[in-house]
DRENDRENVO-214075 format. One line per 8 residues: for each residue z, x, y of C-alpha. Coordinates in nm, 2 decimals, decimal comma. Layout:
% residues N
Z:X:Y; ...
//
This chain:
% residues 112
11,70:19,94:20,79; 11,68:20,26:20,61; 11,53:20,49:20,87; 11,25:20,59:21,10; 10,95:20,76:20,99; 10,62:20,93:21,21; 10,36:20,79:21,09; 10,01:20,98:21,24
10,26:20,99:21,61; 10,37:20,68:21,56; 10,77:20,57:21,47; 10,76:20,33:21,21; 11,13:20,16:21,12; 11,16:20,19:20,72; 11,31:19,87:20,57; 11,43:19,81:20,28
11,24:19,49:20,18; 11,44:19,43:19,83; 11,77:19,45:20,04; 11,61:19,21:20,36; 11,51:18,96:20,04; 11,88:18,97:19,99; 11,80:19,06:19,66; 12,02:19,43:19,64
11,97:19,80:19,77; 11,61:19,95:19,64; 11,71:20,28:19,45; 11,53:20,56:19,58; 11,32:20,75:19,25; 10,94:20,84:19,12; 10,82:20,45:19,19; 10,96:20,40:19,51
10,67:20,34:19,77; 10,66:20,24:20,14; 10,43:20,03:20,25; 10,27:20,02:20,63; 10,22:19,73:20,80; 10,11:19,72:21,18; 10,07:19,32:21,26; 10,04:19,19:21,64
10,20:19,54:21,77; 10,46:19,53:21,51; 10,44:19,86:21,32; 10,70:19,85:21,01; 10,75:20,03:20,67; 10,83:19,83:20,39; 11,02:20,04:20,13; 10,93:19,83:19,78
11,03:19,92:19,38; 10,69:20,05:19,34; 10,34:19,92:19,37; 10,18:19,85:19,04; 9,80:19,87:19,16; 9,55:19,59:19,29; 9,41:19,29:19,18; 9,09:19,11:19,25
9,06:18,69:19,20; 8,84:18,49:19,25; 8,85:18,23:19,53; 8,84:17,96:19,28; 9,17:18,09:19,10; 9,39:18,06:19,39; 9,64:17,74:19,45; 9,84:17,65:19,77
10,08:17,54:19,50; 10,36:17,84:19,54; 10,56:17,90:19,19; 10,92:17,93:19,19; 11,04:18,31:19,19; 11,34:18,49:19,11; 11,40:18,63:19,48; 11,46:18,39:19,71
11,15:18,44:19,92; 11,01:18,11:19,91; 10,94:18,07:20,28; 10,70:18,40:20,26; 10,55:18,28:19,97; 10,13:18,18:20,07; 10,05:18,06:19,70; 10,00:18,21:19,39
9,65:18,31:19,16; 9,67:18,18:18,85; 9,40:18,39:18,56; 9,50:18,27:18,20; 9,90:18,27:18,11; 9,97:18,49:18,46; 10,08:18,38:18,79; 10,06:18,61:19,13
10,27:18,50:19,37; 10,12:18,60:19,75; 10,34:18,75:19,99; 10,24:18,62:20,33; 10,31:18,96:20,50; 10,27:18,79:20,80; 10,47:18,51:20,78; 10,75:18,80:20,71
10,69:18,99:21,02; 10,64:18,72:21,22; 10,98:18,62:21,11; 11,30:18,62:21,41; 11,49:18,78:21,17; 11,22:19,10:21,09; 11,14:19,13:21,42; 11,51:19,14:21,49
11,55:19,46:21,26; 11,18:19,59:21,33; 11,29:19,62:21,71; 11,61:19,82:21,60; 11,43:20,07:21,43; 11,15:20,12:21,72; 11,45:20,15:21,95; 11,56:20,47:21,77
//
């Protein structure tokens, strides 16, 4: 956990989500972005790299099928959409906060 931010009156625990992967520490810079995520009473930030934009697919161009990715997220992992030579793996967000271990942390940071 990195800290607690108010969010619009609300404490929100700040995780790092590159360091929960087990993937390293996210360095703080100009990229770095938290994202909010408020699932089934669970309010968390999720501190990521950066956030490169959005995407729109197709229902046609997603597959169940998920690809194999460098972090070991596999279990949060929904699929992927597939548009020419690229592959976009899906982060089930709730699959992660649903997760023992998340809500473990999450609960530790609305404690504070």
């Amino acid at each position: 956990m990195k800290g607690v931010a108010n969010v619009r009156g609300q404490l929100l625990p700040i995780l790092d989500l590159r360091q929960y992967l087990g993937s390293g520490v996210t360095q703080s810079g100009r990229n770095t972005r938290v994202l909010v995520v408020n699932h089934r009473e669970v309010p968390a930030g999720l501190m990521v790299d950066e956030v490169l934009g959005f995407r729109r697919f197709a229902d046609k161009e997603f597959s169940a099928d998920a690809p194999p990715t460098v972090v070991r997220v596999d279990r949060y992992i929904a699929g992927a959409f597939r548009r020419n030579n690229e592959v976009w793996p899906v982060l089930s967000l709730r699959t992660l906060v649903e997760s023992p271990s998340f809500l473990q942390a999450a609960s530790r940071g609305r404690q504070t």
